[in-house]
N, CA, C and O atoms as a CHARMM CRD file, in Angstrom:
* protein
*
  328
    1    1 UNK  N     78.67700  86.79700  -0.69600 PROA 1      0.00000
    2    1 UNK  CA    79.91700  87.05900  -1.40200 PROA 1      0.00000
    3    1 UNK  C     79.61600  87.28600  -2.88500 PROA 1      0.00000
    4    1 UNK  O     78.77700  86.68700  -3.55800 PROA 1      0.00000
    5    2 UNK  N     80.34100  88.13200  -3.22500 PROA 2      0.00000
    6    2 UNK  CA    79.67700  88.76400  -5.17300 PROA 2      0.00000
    7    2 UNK  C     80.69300  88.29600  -5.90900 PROA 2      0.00000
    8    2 UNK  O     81.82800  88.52500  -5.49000 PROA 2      0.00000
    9    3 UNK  N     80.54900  87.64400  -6.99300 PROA 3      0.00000
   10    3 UNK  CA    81.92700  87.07700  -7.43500 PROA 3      0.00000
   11    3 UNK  C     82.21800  88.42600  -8.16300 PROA 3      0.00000
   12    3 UNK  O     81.47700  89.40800  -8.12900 PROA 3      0.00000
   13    4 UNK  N     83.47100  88.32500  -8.86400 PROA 4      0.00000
   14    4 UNK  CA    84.56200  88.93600  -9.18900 PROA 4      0.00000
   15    4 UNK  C     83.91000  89.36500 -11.33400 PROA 4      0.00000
   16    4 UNK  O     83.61100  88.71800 -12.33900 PROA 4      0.00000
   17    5 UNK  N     84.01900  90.70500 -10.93600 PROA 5      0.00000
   18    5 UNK  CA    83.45000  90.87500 -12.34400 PROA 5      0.00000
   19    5 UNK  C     84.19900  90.63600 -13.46500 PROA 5      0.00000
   20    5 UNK  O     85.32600  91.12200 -13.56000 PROA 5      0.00000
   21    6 UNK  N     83.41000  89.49600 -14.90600 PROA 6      0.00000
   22    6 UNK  CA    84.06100  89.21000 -15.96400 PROA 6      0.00000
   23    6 UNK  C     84.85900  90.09600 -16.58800 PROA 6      0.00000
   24    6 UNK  O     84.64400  91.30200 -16.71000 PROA 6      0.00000
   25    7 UNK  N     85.89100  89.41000 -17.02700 PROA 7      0.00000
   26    7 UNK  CA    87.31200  90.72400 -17.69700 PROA 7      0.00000
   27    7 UNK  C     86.54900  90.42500 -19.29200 PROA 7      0.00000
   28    7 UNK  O     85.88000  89.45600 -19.65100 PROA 7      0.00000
   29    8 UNK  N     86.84700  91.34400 -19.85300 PROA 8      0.00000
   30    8 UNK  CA    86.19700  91.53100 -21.42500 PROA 8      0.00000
   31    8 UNK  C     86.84500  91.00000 -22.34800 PROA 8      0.00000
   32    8 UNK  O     88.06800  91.05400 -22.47600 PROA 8      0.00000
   33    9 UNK  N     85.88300  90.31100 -23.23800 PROA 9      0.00000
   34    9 UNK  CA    86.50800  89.34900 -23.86800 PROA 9      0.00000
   35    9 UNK  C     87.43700  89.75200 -24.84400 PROA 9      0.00000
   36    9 UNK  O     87.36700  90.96600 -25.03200 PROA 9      0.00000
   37   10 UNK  N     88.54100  89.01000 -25.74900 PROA 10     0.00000
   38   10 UNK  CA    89.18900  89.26200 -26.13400 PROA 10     0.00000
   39   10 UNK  C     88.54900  90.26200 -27.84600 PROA 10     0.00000
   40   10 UNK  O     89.03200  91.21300 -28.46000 PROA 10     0.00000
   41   11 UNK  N     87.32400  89.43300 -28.05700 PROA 11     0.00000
   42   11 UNK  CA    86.34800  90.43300 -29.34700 PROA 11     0.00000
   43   11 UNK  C     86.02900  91.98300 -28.82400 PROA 11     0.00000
   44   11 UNK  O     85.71700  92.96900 -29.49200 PROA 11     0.00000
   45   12 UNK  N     86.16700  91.87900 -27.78200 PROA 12     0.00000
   46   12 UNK  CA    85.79500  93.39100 -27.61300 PROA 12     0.00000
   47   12 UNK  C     86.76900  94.29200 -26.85600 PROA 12     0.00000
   48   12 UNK  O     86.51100  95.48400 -26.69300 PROA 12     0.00000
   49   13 UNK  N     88.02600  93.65900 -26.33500 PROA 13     0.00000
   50   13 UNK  CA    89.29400  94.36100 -26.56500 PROA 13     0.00000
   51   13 UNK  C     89.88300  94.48600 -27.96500 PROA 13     0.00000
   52   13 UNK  O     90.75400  95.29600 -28.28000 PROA 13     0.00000
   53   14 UNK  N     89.41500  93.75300 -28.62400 PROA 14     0.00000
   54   14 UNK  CA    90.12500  94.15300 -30.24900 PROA 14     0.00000
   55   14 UNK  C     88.75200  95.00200 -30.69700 PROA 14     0.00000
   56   14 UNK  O     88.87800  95.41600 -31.84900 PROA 14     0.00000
   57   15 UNK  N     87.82300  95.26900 -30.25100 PROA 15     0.00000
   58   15 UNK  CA    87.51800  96.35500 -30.83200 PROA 15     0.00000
   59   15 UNK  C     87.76600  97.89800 -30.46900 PROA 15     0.00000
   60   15 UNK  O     87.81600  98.96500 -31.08100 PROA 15     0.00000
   61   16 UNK  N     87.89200  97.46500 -29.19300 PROA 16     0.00000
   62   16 UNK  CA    88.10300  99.12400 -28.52500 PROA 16     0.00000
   63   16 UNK  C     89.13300  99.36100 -28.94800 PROA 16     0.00000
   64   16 UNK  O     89.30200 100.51000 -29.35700 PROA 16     0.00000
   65   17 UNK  N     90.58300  98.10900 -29.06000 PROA 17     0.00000
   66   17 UNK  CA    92.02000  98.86900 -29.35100 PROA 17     0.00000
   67   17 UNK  C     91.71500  99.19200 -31.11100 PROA 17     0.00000
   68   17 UNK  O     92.04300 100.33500 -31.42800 PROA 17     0.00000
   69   18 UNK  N     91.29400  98.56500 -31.94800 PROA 18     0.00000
   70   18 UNK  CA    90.91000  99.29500 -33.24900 PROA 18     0.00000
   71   18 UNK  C     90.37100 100.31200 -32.90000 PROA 18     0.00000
   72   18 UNK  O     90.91600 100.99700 -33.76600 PROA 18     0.00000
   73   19 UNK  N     89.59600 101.20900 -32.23000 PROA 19     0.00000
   74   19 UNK  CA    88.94300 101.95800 -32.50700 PROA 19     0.00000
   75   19 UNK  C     89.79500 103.16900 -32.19800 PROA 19     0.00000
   76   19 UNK  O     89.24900 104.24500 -32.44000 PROA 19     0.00000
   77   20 UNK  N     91.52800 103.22800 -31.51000 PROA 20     0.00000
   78   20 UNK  CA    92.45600 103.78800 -31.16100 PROA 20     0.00000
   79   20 UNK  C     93.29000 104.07400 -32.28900 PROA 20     0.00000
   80   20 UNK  O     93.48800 103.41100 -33.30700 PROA 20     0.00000
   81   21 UNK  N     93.84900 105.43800 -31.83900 PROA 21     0.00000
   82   21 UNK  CA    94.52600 105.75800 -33.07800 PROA 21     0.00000
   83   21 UNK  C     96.42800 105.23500 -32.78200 PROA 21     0.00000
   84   21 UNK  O     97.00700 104.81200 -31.78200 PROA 21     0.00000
   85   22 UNK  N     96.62400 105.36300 -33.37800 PROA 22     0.00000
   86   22 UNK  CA    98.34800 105.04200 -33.53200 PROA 22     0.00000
   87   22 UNK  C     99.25300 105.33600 -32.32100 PROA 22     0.00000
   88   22 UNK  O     99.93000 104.53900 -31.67100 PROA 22     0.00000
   89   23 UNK  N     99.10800 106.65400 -32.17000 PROA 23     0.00000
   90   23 UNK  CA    99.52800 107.55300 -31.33800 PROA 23     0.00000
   91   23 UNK  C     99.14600 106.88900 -29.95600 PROA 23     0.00000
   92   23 UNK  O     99.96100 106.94300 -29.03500 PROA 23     0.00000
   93   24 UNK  N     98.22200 106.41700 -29.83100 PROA 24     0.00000
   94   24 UNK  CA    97.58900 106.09000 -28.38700 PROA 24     0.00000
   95   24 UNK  C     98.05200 104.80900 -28.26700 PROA 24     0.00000
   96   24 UNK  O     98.38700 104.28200 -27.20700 PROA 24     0.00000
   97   25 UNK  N     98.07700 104.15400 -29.68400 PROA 25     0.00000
   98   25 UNK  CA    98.29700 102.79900 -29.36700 PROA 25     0.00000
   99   25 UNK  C     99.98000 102.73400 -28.53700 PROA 25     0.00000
  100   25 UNK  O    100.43200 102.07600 -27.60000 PROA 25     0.00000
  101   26 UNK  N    100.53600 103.77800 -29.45400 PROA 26     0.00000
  102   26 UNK  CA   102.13500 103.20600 -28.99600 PROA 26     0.00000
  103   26 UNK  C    102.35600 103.72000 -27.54100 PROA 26     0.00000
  104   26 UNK  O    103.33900 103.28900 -26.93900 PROA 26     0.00000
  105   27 UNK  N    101.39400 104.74300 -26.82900 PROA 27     0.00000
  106   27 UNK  CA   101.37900 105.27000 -25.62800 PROA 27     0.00000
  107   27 UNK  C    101.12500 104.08700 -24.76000 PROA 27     0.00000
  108   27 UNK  O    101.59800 103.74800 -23.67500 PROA 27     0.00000
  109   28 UNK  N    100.12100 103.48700 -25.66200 PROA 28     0.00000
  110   28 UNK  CA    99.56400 102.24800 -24.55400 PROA 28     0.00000
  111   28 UNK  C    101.25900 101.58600 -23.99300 PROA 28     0.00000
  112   28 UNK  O    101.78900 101.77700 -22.89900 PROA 28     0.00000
  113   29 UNK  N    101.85500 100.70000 -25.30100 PROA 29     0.00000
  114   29 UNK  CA   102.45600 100.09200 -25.44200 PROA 29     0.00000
  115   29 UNK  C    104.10500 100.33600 -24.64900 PROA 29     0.00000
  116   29 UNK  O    104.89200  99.49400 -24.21500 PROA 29     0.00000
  117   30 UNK  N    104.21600 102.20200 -24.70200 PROA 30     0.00000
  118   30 UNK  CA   105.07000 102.44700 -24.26400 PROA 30     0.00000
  119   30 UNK  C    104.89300 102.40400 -22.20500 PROA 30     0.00000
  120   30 UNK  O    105.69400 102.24800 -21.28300 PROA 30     0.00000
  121   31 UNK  N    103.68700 102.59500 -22.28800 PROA 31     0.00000
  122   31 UNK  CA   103.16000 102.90200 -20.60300 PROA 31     0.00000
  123   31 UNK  C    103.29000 101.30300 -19.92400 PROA 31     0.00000
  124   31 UNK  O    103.55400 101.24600 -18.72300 PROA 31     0.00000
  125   32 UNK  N    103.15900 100.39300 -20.46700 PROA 32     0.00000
  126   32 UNK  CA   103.19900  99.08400 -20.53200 PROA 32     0.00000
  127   32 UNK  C    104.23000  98.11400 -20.19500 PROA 32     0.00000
  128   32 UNK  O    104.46100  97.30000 -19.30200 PROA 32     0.00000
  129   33 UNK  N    104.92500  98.67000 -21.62200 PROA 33     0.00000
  130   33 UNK  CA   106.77300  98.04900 -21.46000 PROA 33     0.00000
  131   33 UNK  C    107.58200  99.03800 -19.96300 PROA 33     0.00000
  132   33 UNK  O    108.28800  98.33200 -19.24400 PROA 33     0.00000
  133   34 UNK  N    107.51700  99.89400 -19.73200 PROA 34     0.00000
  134   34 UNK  CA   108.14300 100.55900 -18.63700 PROA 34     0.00000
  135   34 UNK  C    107.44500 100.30400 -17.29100 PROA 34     0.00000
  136   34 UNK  O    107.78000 100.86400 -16.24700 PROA 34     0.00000
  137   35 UNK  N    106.48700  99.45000 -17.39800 PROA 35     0.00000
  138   35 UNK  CA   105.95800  99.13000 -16.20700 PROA 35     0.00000
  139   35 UNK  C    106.20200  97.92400 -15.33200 PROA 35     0.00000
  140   35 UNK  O    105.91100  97.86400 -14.13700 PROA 35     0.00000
  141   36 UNK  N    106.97000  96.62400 -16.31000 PROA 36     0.00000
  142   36 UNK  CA   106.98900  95.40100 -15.45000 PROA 36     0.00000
  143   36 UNK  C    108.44100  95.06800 -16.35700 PROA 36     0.00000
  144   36 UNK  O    108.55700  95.72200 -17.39400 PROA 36     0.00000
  145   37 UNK  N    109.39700  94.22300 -16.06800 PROA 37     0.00000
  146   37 UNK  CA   110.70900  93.94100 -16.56900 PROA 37     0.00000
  147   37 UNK  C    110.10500  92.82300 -17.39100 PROA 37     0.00000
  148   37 UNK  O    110.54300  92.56900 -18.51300 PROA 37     0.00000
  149   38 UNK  N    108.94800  92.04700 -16.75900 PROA 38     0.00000
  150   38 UNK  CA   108.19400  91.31300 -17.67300 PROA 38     0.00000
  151   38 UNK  C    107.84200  91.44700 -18.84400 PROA 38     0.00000
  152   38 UNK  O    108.19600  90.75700 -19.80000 PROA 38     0.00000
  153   39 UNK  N    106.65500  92.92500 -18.83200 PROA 39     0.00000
  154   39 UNK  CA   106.42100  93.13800 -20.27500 PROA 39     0.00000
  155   39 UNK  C    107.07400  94.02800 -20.96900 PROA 39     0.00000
  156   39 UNK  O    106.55800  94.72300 -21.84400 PROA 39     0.00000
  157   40 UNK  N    108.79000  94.08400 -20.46800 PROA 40     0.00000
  158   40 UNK  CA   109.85200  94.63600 -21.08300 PROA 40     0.00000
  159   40 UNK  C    110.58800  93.66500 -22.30900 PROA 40     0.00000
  160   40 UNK  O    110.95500  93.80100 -23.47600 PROA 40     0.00000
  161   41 UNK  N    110.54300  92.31300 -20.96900 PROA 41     0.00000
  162   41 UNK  CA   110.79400  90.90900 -21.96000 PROA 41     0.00000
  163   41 UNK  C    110.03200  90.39500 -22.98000 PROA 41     0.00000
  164   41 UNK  O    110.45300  89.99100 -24.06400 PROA 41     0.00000
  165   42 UNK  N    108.93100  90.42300 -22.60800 PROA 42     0.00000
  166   42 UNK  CA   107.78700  90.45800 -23.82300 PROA 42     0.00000
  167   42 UNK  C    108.16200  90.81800 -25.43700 PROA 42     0.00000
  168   42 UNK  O    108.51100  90.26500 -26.48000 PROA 42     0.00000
  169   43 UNK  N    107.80100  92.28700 -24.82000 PROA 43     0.00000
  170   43 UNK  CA   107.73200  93.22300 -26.02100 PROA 43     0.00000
  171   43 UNK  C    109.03000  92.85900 -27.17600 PROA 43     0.00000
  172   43 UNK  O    108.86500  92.61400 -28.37100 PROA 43     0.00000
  173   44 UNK  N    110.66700  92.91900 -26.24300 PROA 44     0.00000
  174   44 UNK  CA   111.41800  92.83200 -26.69800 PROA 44     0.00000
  175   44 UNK  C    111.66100  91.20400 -27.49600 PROA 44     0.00000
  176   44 UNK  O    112.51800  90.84500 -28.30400 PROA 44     0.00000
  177   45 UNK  N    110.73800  90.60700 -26.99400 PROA 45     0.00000
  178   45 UNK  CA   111.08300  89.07700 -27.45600 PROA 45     0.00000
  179   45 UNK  C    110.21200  89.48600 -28.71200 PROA 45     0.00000
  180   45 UNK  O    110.96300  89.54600 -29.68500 PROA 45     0.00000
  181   46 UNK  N    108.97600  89.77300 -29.03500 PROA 46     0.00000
  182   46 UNK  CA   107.90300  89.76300 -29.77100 PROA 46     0.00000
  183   46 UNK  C    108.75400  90.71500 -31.29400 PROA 46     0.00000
  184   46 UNK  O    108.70400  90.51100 -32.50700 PROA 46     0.00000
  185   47 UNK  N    109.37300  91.61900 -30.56200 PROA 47     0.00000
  186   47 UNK  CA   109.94600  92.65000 -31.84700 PROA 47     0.00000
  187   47 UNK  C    111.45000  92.34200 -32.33800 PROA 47     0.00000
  188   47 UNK  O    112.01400  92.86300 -33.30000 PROA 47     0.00000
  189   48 UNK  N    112.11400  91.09900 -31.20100 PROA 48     0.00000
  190   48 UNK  CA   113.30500  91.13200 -32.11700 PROA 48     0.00000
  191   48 UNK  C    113.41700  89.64700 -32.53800 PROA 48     0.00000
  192   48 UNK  O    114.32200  89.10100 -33.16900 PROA 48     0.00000
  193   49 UNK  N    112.27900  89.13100 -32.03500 PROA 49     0.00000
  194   49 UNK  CA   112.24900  88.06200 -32.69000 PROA 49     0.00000
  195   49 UNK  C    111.62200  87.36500 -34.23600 PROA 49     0.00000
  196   49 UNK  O    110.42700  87.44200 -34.52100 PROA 49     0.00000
  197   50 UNK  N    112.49800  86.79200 -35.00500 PROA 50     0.00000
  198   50 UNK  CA   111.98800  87.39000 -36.06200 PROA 50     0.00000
  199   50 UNK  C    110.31400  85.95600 -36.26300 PROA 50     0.00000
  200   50 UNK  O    110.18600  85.00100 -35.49700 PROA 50     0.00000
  201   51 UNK  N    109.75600  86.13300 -36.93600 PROA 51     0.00000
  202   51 UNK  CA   108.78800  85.36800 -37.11400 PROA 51     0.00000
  203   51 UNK  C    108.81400  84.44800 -38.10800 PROA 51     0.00000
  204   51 UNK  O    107.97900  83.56900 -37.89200 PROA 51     0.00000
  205   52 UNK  N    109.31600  84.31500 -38.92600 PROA 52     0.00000
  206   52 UNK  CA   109.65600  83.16700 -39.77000 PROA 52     0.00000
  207   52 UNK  C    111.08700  83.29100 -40.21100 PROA 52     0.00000
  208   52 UNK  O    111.67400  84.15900 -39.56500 PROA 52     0.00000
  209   53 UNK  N    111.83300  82.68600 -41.11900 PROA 53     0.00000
  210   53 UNK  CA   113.50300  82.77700 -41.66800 PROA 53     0.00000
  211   53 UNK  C    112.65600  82.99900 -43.13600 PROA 53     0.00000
  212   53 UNK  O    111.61200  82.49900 -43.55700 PROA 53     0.00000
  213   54 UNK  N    113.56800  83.94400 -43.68400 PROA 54     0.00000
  214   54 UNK  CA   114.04300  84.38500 -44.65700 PROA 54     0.00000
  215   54 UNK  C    113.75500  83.68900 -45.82600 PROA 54     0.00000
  216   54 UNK  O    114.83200  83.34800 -46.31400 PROA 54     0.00000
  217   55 UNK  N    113.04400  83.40300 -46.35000 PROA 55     0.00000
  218   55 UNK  CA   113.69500  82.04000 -47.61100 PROA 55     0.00000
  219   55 UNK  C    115.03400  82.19800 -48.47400 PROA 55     0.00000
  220   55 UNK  O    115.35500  83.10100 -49.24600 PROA 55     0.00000
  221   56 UNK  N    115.60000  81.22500 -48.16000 PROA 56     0.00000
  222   56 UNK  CA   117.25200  81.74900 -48.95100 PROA 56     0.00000
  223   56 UNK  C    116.72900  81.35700 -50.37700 PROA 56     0.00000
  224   56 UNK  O    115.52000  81.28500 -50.59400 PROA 56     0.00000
  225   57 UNK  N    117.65500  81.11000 -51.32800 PROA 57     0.00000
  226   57 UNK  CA   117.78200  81.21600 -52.63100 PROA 57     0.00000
  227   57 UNK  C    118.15100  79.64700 -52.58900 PROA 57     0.00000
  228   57 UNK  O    118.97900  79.10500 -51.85600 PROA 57     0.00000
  229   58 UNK  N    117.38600  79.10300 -53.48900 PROA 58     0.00000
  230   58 UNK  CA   117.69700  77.24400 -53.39400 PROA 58     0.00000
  231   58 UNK  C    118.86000  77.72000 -54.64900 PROA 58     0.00000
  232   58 UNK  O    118.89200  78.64800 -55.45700 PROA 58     0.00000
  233   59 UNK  N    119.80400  76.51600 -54.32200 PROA 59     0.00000
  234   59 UNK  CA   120.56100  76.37100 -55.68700 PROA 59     0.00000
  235   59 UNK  C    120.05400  74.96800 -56.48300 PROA 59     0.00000
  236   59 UNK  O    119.50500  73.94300 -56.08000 PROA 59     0.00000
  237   60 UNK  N    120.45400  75.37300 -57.65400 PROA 60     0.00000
  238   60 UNK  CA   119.67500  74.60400 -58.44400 PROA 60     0.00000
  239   60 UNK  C    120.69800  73.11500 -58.32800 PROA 60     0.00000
  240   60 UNK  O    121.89700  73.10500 -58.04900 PROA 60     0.00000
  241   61 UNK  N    119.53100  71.51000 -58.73200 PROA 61     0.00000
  242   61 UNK  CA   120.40600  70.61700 -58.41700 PROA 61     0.00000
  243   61 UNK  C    121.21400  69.78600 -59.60400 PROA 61     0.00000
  244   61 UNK  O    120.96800  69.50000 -60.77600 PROA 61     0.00000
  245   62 UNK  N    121.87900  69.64100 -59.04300 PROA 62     0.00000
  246   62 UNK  CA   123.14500  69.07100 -60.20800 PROA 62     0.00000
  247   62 UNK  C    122.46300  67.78700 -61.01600 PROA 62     0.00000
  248   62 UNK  O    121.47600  67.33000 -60.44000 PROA 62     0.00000
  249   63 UNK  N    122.71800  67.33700 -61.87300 PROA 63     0.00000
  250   63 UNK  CA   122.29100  66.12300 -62.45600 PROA 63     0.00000
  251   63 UNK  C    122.82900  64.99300 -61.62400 PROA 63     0.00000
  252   63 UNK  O    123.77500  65.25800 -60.88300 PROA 63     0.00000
  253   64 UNK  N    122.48900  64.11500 -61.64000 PROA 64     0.00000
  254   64 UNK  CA   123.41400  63.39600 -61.25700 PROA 64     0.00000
  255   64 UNK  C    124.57900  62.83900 -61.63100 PROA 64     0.00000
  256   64 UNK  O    124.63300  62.84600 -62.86100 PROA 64     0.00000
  257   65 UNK  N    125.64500  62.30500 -61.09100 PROA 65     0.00000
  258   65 UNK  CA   127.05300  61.94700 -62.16700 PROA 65     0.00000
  259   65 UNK  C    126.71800  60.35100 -62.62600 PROA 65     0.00000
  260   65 UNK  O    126.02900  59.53100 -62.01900 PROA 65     0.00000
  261   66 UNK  N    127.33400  60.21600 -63.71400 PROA 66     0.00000
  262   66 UNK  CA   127.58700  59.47900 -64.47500 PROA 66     0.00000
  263   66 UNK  C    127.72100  57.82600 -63.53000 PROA 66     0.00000
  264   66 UNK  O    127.12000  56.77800 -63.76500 PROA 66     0.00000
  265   67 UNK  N    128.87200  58.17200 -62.29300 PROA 67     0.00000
  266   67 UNK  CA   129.16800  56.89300 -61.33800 PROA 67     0.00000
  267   67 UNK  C    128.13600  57.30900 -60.27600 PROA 67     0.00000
  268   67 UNK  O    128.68700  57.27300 -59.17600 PROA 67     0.00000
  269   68 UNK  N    127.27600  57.56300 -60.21300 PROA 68     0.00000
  270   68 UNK  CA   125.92700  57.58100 -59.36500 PROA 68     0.00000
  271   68 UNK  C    124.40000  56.71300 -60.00300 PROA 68     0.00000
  272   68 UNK  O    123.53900  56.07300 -59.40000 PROA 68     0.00000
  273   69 UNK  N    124.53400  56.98100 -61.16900 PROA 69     0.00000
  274   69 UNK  CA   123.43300  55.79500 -62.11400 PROA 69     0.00000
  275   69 UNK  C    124.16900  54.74400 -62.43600 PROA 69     0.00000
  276   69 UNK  O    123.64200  54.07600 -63.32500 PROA 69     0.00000
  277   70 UNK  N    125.69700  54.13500 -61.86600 PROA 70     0.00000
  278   70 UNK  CA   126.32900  52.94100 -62.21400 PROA 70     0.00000
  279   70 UNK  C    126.13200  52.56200 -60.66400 PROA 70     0.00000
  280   70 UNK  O    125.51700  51.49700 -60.61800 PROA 70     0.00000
  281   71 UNK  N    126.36200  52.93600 -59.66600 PROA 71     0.00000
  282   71 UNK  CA   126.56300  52.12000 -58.22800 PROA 71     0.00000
  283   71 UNK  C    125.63500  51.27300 -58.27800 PROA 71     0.00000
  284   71 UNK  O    125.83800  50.07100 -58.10900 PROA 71     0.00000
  285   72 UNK  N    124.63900  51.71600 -58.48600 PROA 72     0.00000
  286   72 UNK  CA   123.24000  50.49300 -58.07900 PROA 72     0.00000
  287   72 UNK  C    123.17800  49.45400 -58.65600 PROA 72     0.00000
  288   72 UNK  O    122.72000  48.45500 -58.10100 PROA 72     0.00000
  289   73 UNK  N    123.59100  49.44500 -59.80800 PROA 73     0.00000
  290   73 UNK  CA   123.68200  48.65100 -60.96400 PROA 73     0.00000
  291   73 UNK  C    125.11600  47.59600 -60.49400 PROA 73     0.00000
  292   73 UNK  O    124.95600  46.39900 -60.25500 PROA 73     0.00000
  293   74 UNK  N    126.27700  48.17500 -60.43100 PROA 74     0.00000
  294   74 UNK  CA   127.36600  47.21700 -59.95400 PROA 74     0.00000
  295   74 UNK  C    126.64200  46.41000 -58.46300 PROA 74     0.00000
  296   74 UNK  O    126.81900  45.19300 -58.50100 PROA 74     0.00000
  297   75 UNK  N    126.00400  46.82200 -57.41000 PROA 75     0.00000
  298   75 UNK  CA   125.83600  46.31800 -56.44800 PROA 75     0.00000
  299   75 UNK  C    124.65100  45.33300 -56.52000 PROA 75     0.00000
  300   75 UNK  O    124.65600  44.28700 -55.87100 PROA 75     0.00000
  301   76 UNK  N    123.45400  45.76200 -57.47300 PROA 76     0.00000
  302   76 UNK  CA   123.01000  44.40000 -57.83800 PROA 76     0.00000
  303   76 UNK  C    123.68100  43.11700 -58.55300 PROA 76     0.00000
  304   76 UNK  O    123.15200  42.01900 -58.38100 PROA 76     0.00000
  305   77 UNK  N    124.93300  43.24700 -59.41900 PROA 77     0.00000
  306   77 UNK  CA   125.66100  42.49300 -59.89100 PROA 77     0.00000
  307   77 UNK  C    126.05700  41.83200 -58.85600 PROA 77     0.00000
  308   77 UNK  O    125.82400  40.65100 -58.59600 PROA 77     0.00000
  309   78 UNK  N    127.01700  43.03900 -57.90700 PROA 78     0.00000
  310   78 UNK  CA   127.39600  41.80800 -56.92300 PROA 78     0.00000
  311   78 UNK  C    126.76900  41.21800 -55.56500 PROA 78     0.00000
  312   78 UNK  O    127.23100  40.69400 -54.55100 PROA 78     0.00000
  313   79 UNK  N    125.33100  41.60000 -56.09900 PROA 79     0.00000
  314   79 UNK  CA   124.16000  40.48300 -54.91500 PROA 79     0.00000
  315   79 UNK  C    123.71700  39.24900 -55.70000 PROA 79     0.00000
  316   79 UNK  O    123.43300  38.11600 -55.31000 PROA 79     0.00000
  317   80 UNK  N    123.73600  39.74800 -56.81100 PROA 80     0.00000
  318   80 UNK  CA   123.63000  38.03300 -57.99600 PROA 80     0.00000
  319   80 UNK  C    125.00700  37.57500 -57.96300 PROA 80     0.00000
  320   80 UNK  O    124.71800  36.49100 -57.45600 PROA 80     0.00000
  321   81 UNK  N    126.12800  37.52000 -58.07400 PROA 81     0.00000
  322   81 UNK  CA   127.06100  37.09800 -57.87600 PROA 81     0.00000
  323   81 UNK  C    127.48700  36.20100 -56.33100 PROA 81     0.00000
  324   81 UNK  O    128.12100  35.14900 -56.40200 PROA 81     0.00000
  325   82 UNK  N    127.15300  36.64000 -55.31900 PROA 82     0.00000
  326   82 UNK  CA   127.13200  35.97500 -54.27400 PROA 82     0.00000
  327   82 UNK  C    125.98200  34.91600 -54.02400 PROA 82     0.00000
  328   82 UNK  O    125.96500  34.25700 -52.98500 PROA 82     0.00000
């Protein structure tokens, strides 16, 4: 029995697909996605999904108020007090 010949490693599928031009690549890609509902889901997950969020715009932070540097202060009073 002959075993089953090694599939090529992933270093030398990224070289052959570099060595492809654009045109071929998206042929690949298009011959691909129309072939399995699978790598329909794929593709479509991979391209509309976005890959990170956006960074929004921080707003800047308020100082703090005036009765926010007093709370702590009244509530230690009234833990010495009890």
């Amino acid at each position: 029995m002959t075993s089953p010949k090694p599939s090529a490693s992933w270093q030398h599928m990224r070289r052959l697909l570099t060595s492809k031009s654009e045109n071929e690549l998206l042929n690949l890609i298009r011959d691909l996605y129309v072939l399995t509902t699978d790598n329909k889901d794929f593709v479509h997950a991979q391209v509309l999904t976005p890959k990170s969020k956006v960074p929004t715009t921080r707003q800047s932070k308020k100082p703090p108020s005036s009765t926010a540097k007093v709370v702590p202060k009244i509530r230690q009073l009234a833990t010495m007090a009890e």
